[in-house]
N, CA, C and O of each residue as an XYZ file, in Angstrom:
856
protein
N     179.312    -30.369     13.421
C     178.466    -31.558     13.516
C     177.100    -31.287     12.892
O     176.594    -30.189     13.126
N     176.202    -32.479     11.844
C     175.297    -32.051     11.663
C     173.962    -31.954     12.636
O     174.118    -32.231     13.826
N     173.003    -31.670     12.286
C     171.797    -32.047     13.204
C     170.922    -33.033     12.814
O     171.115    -33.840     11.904
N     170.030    -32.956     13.469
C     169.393    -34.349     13.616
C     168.707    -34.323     12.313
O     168.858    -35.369     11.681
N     168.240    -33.731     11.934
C     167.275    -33.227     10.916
C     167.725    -33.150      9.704
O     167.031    -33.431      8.727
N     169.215    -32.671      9.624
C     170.126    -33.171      8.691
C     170.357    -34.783      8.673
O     169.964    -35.412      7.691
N     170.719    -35.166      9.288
C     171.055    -36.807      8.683
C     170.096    -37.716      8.789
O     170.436    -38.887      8.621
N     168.628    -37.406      9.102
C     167.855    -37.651      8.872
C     167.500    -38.059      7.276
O     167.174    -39.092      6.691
N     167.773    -36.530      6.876
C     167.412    -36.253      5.260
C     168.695    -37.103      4.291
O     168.559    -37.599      3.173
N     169.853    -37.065      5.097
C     170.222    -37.804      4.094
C     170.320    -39.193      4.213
O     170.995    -39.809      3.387
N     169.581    -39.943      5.377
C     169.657    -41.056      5.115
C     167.983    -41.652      4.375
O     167.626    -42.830      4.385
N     167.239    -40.582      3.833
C     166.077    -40.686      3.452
C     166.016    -40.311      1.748
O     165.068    -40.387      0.966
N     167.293    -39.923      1.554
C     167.996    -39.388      0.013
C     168.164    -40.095     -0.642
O     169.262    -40.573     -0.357
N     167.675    -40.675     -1.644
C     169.005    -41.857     -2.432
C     169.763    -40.972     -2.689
O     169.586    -39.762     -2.835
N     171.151    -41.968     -2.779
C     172.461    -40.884     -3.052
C     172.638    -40.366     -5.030
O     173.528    -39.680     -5.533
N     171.707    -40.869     -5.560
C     172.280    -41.059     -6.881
C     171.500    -40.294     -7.389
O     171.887    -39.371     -8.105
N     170.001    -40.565     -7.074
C     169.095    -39.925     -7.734
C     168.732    -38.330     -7.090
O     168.419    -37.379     -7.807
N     168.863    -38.269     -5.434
C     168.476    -37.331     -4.810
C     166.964    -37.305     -4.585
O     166.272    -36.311     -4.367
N     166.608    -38.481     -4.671
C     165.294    -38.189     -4.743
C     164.513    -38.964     -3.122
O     165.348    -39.810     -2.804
N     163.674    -38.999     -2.355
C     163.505    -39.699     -1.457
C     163.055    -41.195     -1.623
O     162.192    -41.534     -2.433
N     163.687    -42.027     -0.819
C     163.606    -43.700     -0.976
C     162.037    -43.986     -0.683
O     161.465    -43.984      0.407
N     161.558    -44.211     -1.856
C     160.370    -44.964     -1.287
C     159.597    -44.618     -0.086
O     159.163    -45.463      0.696
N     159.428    -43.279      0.043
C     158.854    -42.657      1.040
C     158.096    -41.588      0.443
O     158.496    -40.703     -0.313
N     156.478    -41.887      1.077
C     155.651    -40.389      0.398
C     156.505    -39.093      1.412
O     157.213    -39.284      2.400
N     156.240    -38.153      0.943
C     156.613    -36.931      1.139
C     156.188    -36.570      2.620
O     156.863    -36.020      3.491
N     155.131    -36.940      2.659
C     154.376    -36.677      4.388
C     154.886    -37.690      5.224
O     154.726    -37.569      6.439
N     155.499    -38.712      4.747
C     156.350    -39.107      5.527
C     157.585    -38.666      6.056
O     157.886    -38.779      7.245
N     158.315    -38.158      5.169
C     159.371    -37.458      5.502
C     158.876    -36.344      6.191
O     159.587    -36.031      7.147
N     158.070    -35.774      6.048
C     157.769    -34.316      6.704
C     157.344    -34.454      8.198
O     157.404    -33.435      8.886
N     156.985    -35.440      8.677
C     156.748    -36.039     10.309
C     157.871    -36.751     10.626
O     157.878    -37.352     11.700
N     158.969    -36.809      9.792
C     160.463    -37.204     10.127
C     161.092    -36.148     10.433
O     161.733    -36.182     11.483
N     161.100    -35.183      9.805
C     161.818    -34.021     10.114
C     161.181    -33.380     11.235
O     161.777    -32.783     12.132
N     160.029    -33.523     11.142
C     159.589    -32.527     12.211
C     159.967    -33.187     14.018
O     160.258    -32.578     15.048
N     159.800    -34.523     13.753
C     160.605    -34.982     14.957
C     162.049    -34.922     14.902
O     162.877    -35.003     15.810
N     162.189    -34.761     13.629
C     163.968    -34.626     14.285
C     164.237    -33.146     14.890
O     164.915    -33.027     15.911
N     163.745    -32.147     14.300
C     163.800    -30.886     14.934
C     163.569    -30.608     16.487
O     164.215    -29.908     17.267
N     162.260    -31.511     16.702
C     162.064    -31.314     18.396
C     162.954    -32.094     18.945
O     163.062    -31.878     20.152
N     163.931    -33.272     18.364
C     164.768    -33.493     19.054
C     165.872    -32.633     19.173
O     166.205    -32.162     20.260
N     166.373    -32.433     18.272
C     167.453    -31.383     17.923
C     167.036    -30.356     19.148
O     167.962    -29.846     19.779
N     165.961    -30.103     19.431
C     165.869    -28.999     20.743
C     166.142    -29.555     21.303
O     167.349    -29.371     21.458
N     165.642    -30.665     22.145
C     165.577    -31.595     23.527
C     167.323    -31.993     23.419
O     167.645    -32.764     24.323
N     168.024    -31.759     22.852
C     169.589    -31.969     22.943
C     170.214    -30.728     23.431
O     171.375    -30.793     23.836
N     169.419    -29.315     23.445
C     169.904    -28.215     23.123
C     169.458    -27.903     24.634
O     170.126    -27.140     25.332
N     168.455    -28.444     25.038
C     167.808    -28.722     26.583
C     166.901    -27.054     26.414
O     166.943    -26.093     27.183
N     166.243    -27.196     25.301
C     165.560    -25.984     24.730
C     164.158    -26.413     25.226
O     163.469    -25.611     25.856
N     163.682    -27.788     24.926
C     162.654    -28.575     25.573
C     162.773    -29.758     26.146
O     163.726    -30.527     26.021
N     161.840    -29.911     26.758
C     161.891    -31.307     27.845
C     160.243    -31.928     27.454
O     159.409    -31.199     26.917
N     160.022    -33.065     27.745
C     158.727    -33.693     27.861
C     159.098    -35.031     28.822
O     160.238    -35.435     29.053
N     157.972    -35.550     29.268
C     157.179    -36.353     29.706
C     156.163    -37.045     29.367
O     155.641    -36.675     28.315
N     155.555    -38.176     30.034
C     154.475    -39.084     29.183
C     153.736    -38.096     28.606
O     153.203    -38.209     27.502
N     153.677    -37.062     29.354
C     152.172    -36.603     29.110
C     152.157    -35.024     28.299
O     151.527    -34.521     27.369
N     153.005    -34.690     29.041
C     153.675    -32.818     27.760
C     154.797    -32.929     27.114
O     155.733    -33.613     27.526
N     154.808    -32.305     26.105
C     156.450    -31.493     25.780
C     156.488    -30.271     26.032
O     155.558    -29.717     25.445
N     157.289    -29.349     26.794
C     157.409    -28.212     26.931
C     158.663    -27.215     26.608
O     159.774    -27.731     26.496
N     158.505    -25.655     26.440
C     159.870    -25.315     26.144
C     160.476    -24.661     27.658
O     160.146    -23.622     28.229
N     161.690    -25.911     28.128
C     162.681    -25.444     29.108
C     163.335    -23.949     29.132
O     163.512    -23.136     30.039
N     163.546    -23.946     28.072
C     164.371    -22.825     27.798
C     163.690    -21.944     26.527
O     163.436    -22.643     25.546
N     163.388    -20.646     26.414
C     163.196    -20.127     25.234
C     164.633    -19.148     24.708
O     164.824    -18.617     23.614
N     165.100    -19.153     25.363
C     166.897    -18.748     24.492
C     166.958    -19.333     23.028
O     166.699    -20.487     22.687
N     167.298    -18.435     22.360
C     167.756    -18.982     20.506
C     168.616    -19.695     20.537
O     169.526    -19.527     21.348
N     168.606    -20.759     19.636
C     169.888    -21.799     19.711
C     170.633    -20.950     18.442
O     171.691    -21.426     18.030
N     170.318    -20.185     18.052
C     170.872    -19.876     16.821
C     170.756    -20.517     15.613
O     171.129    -19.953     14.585
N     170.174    -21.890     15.599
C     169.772    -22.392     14.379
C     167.864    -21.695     13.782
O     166.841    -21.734     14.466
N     168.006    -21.185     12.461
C     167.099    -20.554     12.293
C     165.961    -21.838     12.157
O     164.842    -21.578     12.600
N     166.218    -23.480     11.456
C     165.164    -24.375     11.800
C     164.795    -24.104     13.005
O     163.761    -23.447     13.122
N     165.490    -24.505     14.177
C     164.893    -25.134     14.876
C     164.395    -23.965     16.102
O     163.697    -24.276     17.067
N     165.011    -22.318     15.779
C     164.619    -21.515     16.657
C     163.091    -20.824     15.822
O     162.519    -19.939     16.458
N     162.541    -21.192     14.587
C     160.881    -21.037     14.070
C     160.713    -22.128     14.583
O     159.721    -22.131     13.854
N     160.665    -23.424     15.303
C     159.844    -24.329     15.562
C     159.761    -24.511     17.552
O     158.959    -25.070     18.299
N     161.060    -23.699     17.785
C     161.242    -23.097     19.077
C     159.984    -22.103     19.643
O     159.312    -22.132     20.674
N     160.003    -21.162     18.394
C     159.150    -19.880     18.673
C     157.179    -20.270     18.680
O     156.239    -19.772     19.299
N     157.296    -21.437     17.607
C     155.937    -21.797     17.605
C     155.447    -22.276     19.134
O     154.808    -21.711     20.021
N     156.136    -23.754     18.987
C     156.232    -23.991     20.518
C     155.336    -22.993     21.885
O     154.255    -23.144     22.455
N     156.372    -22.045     21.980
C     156.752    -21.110     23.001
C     155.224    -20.042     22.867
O     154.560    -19.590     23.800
N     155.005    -19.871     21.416
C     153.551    -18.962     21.342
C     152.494    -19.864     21.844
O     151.536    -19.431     22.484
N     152.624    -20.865     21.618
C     150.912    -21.566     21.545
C     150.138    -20.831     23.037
O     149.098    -20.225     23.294
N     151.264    -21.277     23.718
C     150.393    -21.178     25.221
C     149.810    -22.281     25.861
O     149.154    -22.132     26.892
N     150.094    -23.980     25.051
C     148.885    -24.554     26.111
C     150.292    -26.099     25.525
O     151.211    -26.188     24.710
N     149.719    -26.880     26.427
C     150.699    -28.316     26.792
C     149.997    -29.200     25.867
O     148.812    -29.533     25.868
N     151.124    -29.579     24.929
C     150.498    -30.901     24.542
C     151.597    -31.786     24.702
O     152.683    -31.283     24.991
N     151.479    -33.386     24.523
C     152.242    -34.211     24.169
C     153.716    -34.275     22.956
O     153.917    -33.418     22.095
N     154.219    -34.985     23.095
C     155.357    -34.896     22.040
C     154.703    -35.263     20.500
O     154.848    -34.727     19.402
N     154.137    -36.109     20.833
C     153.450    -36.413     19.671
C     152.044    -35.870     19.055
O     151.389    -36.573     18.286
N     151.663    -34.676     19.416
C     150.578    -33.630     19.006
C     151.685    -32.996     18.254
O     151.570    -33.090     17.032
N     152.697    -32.392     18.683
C     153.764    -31.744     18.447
C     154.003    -32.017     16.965
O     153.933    -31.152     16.092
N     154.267    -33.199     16.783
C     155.233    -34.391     16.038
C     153.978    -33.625     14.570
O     154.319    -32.979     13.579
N     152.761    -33.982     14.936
C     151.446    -34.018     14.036
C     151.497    -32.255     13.444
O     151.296    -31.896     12.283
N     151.762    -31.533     14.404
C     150.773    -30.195     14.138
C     152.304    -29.616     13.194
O     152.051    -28.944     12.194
N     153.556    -29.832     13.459
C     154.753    -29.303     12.807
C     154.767    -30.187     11.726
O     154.962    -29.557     10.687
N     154.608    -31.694     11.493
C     154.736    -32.267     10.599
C     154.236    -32.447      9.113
O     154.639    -32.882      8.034
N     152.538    -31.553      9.979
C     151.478    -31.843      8.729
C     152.104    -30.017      7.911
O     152.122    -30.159      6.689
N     152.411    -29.004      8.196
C     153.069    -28.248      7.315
C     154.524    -27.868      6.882
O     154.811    -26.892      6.189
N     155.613    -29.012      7.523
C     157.030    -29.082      7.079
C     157.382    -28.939      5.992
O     158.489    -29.394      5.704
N     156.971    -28.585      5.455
C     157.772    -28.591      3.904
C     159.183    -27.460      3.797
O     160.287    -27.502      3.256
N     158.445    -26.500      4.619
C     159.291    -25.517      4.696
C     160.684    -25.820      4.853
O     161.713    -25.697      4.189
N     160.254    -26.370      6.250
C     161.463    -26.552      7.414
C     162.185    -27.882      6.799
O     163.373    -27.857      7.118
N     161.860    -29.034      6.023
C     162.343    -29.437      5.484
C     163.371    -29.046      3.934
O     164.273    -29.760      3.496
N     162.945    -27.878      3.415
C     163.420    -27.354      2.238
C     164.723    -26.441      3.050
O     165.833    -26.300      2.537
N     164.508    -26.127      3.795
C     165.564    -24.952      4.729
C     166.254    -25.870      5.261
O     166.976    -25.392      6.135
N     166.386    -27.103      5.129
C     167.163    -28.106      6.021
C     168.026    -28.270      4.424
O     169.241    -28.111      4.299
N     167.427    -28.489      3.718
C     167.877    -29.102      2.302
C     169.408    -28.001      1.723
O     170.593    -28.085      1.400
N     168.202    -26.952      1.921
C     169.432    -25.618      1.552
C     170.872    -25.723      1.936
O     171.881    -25.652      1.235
N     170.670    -25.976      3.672
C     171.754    -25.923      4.239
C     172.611    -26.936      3.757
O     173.539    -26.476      3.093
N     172.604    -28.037      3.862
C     172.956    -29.365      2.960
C     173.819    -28.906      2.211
O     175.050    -28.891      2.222
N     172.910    -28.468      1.442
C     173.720    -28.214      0.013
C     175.009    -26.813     -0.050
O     176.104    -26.959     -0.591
N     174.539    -25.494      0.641
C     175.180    -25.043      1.233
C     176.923    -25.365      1.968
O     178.025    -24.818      1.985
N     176.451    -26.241      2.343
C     177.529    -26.977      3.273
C     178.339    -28.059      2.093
O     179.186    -28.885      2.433
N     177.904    -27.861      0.765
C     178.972    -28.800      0.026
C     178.634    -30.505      0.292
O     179.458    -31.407      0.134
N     177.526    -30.635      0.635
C     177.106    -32.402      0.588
C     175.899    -33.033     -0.006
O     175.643    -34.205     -0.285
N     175.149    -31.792     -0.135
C     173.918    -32.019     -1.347
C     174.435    -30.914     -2.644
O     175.034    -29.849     -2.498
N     174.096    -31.399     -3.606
C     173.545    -30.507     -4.827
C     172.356    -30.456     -5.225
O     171.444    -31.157     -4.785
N     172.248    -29.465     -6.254
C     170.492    -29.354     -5.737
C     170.461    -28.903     -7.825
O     170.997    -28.054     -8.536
N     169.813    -29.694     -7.969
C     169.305    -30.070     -9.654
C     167.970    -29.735    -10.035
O     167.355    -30.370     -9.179
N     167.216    -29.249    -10.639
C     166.211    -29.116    -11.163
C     165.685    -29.242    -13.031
O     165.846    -28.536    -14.026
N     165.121    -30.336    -12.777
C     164.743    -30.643    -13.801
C     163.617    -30.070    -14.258
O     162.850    -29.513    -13.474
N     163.285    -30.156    -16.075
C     161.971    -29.605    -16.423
C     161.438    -30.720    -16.919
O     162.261    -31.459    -17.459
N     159.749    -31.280    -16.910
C     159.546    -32.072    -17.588
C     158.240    -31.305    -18.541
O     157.583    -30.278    -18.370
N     158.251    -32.159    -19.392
C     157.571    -31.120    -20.713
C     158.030    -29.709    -20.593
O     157.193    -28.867    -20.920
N     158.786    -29.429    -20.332
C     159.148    -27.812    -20.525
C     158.079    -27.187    -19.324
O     157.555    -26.140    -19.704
N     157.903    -27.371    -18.751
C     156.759    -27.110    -18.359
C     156.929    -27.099    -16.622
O     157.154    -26.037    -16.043
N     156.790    -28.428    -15.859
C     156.766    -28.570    -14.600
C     158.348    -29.171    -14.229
O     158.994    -29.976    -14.900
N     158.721    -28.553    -13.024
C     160.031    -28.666    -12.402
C     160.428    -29.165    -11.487
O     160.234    -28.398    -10.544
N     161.153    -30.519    -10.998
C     161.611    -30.943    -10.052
C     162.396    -30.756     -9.611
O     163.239    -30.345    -10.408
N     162.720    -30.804     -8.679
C     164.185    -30.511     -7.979
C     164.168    -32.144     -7.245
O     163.416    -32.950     -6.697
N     165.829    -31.907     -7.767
C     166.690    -33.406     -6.562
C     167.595    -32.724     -6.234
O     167.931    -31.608     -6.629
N     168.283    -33.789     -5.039
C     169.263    -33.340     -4.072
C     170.113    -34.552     -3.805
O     170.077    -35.231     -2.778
N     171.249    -34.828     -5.359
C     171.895    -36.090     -5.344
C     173.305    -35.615     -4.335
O     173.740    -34.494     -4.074
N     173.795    -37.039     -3.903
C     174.872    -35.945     -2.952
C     176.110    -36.065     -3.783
O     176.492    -36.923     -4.578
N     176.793    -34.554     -3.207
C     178.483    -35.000     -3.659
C     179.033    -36.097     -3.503
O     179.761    -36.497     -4.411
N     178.846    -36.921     -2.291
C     180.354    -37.599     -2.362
C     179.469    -38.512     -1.164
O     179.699    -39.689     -1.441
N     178.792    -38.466     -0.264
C     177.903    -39.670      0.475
C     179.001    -39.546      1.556
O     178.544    -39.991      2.609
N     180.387    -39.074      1.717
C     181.099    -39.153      2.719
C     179.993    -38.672      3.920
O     180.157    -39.650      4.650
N     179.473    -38.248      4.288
C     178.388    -37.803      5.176
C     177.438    -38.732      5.794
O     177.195    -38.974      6.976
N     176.931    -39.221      4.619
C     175.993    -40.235      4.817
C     175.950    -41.401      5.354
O     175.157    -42.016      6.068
N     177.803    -41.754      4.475
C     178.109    -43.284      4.884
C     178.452    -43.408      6.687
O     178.182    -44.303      7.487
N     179.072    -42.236      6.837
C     179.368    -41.741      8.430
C     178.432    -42.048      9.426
O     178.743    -42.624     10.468
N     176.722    -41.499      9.001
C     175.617    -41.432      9.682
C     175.206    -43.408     10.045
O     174.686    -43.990     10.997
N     175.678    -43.778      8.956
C     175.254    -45.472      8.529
C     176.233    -46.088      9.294
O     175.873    -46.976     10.067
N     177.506    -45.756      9.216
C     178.657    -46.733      9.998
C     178.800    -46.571     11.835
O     179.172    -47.379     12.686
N     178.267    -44.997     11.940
C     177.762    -44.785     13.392
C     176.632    -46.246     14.023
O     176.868    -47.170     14.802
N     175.326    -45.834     13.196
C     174.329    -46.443     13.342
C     174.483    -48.064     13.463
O     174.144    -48.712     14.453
N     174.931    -48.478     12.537
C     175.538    -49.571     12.586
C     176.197    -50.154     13.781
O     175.718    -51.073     14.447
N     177.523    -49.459     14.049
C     178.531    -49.765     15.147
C     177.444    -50.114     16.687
O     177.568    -51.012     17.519
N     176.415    -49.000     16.597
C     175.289    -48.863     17.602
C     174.617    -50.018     17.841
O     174.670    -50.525     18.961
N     173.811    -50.655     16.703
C     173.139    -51.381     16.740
C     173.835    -53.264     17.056
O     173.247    -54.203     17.592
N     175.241    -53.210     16.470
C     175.886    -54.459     16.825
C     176.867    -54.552     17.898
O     177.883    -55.247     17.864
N     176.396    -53.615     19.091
C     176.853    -53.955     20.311
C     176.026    -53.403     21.570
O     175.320    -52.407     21.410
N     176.085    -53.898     22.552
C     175.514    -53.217     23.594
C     175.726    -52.438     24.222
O     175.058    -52.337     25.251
N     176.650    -51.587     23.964
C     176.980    -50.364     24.760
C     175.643    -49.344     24.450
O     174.739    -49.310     23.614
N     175.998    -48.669     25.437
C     174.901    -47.599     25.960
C     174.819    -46.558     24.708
O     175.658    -45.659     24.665
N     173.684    -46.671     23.538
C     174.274    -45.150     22.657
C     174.151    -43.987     23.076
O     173.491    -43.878     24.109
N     174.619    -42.932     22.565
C     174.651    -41.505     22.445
C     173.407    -40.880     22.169
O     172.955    -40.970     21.028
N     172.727    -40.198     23.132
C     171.028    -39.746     22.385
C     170.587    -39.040     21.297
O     169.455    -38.698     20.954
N     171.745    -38.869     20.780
C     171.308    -38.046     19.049
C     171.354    -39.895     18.227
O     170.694    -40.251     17.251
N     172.098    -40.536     18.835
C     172.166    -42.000     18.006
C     170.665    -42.965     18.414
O     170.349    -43.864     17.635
N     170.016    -42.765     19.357
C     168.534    -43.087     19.935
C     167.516    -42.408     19.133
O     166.533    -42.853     18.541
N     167.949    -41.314     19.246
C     166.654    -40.758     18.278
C     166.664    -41.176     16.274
O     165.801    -41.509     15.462
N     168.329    -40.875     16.216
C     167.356    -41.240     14.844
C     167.494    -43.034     14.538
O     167.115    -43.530     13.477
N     167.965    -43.663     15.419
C     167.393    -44.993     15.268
C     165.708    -45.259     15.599
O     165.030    -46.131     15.055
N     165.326    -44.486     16.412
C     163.915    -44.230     16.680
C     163.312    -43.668     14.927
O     162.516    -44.152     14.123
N     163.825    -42.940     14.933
C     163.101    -41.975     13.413
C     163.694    -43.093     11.930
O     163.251    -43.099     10.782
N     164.795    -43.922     12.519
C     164.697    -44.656     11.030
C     164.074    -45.731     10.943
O     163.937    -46.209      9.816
N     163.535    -46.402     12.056
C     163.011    -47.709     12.589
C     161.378    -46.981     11.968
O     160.770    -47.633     11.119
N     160.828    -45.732     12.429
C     159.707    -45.723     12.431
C     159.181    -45.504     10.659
O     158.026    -45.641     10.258
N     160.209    -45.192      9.941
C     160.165    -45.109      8.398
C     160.774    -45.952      7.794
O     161.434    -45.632      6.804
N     160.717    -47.080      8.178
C     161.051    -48.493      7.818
C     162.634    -48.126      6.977
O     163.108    -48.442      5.886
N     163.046    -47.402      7.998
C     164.404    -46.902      6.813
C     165.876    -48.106      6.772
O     166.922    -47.979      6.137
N     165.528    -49.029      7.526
C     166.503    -49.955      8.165
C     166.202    -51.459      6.827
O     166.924    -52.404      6.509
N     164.805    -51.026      6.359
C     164.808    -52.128      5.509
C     165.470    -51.653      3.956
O     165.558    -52.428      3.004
N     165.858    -50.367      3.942
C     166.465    -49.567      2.968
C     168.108    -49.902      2.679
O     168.677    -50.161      1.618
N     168.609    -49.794      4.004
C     170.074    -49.912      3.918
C     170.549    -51.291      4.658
O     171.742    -51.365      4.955
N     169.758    -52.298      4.947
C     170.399    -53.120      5.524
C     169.524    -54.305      4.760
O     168.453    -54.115      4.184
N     170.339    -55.782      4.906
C     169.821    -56.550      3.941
C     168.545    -57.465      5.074
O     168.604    -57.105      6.250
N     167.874    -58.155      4.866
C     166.584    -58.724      5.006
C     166.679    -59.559      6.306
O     165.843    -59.556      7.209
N     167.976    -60.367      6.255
C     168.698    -61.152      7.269
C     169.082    -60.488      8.332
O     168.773    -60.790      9.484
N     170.009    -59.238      7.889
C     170.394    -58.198      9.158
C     169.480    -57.357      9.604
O     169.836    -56.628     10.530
N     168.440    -57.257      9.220
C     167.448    -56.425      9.991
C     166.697    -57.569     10.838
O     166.453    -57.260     12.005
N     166.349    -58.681     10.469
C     166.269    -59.878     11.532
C     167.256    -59.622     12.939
O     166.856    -59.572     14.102
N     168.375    -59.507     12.545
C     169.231    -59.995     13.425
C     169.191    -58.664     14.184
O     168.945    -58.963     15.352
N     169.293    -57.590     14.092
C     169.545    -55.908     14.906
C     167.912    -55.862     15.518
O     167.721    -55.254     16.571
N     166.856    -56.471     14.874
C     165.288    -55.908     15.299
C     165.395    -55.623     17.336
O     165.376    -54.589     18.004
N     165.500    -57.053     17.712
C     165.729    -57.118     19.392
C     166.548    -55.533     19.516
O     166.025    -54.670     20.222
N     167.216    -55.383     19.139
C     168.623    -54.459     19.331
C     167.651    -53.296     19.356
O     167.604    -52.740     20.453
N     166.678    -52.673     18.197
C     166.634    -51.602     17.821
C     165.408    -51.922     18.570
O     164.569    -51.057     18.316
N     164.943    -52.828     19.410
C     163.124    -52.562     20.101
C     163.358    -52.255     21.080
O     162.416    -51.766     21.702
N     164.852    -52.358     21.875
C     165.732    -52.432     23.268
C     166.027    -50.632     23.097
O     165.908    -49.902     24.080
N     166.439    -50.055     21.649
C     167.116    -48.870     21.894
C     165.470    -47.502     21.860
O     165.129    -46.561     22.577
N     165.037    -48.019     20.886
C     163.733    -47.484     20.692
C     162.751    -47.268     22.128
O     161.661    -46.793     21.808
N     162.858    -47.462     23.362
C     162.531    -47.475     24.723
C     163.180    -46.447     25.662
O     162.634    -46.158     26.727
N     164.300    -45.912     25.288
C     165.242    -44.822     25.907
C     165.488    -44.421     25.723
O     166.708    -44.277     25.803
N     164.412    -43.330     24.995
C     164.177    -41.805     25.412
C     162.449    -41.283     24.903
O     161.894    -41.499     23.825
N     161.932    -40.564     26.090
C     160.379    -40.248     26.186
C     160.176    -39.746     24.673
O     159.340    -40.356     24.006
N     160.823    -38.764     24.125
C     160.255    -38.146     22.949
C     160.360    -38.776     21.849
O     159.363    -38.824     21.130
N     161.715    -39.489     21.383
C     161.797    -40.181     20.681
C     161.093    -41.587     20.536
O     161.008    -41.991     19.377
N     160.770    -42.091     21.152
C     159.378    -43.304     21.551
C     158.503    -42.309     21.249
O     158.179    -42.488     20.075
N     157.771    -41.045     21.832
C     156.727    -40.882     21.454
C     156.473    -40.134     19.713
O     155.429    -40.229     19.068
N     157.594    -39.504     19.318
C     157.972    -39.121     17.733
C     158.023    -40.203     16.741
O     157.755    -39.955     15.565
N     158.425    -41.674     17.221
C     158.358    -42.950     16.504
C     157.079    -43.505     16.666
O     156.456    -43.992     15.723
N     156.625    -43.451     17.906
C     155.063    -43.883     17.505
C     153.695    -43.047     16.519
O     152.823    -43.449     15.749
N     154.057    -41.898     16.987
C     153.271    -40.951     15.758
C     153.290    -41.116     14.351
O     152.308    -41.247     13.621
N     154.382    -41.101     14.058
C     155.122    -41.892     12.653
C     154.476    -42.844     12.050
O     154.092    -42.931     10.884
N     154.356    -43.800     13.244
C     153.788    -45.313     13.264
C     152.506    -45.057     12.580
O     152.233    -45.426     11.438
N     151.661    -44.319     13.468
C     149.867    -44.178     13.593
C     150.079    -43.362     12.483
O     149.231    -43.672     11.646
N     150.822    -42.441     12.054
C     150.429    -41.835     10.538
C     150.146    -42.558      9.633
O     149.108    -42.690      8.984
N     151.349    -43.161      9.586
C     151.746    -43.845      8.390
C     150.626    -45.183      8.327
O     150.107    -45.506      7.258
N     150.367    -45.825      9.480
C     149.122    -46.579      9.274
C     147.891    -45.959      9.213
O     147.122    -46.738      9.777
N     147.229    -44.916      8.813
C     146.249    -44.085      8.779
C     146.243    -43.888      7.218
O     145.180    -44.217      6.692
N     147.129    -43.459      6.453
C     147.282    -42.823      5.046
C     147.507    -44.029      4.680
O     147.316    -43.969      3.465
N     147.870    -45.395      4.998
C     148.432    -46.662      3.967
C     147.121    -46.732      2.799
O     147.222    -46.534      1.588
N     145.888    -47.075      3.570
C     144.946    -47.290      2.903
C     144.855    -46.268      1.242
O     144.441    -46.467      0.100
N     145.480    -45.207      1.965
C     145.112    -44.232      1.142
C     145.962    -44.226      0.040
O     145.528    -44.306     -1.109
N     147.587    -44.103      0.416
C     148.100    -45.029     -0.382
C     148.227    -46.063     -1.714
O     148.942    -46.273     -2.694
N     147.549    -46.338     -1.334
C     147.123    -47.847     -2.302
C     145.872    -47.778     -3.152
O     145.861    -48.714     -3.951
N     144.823    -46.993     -3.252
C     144.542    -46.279     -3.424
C     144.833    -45.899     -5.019
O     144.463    -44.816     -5.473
C-alpha cells in the first residue's frame, strides 16, 4: 500500500508532463509535509490535540521519510501544535519530498526525466508509467465523496490535503465540485490533525498569494 505522502504526489503530478499542476513548489512542500505527520498518526507514532502534536511512540516505522521526520519531532523537546509542525517541516521539504519521488519511481510508477535547457540548466519530471496508481487514488476519493458512509482515515486526510490545494478543482469538473463541496466541508471536520494540516495550507497559501502575483 502506498503512503500518504505518496499519493499525495501523485495526485499533484500531471500524468503527462510530470510536472506539478499549477501549484508553486512551497505548496506542495506543506502538502507533503502534512502528509508525512499523517502517515505517523496512522502508524499511532503521534497523536495531537487542539492544542499539541506529540510523539506517542518513538519506535521506527521503518519508513526512512517518515522515521527523519519522526526523529526531528522526538529531538525538539518542546510541544507545539499540528500546524507549527505542518510550517517548520514544510518550509524545508524538498528533501523529503524528492525521497518520496525516488521511491515512486523506484516502485515502477514514476519515471524520472531530466531535461537540459540551453545546455546548461536541468529539470527533472516525474511523468508516470501507466497512472494505474493514480487513477486508483481518484476512484477511491471519489467513491468517498458520493456517499455517506463513514471514510477510512488515510481517505480524510488526503481529502483534507486535496481540498486545502485546491486539488479537487484539478480533477473534477466545476459543477461536481459544487455538488461534493457540503460532502468534503462534512469530511474535512474528522480528524484533529488533518483540519489542523488543511488549515495551515490555507493561511500559507493566503500569505504568499500576494506574492504570487507579483
Amino acid at each position: 500500500m502506498l503512503t500518504i505522502a505518496e499519493e499525495i504526489l501523485l495526485l499533484v503530478l500531471d500524468d503527462e508532463t510530470g510536472t506539478f499542476i499549477n501549484e508553486p513548489d512551497v505548496h506542495v512542500g506543506y502538502a507533503v509535509a502534512g502528509a508525512v505527520l499523517m502517515d505517523l498518526a496512522l502508524a499511532s507514532r503521534v497523536d495531537a490535540d487542539n492544542e499539541k502534536l506529540f510523539v506517542a511512540d518513538k519506535t521506527p516505522t521503518g519508513d526512512p521519510v517518515q522515521d527523519a521526520v519522526l526523529e526531528r519531532l522526538e529531538a525538539s523537546g518542546e510541544l507545539h501544535d499540528a500546524g507549527y509542525w505542518v510550517g517548520e517541516i514544510g518550509r524545508d521539504s524538498r528533501d523529503l519530498r524528492e525521497r518520496v519521488l525516488h521511491r515512486l519511481v523506484e516502485r515502477g510508477i514514476l519515471k524520472e526525466v531530466d531535461k537540459k535547457i540551453l545546455w546548461v540548466f536541468e529539470t527533472r519530471r516525474y511523468p508516470m508509467v501507466d497512472g494505474k496508481e493514480e487513477r486508483e487514488v481518484k476512484r477511491r476519493i471519489l467513491d468517498v465523496l458520493l456517499s455517506d458512509s463513514t471514510p477510512e482515515p488515510r481517505d480524510i486526510v488526503i481529502i483534507c490535503l486535496a481540498d486545502a490545494c485546491n486539488l479537487f478543482d484539478q480533477i473534477l469538473s466545476e459543477r461536481e465540485v459544487e455538488h461534493v463541496e457540503p460532502r468534503i466541508d462534512e469530511i474535512v471536520k474528522m480528524d484533529v490533525i488533518g483540519q489542523a494540516v488543511a488549515n495551515t495550507i490555507r493561511e500559507i497559501r493566503a500569505s504568499i498569494a500576494p506574492m504570487m502575483m507579483m
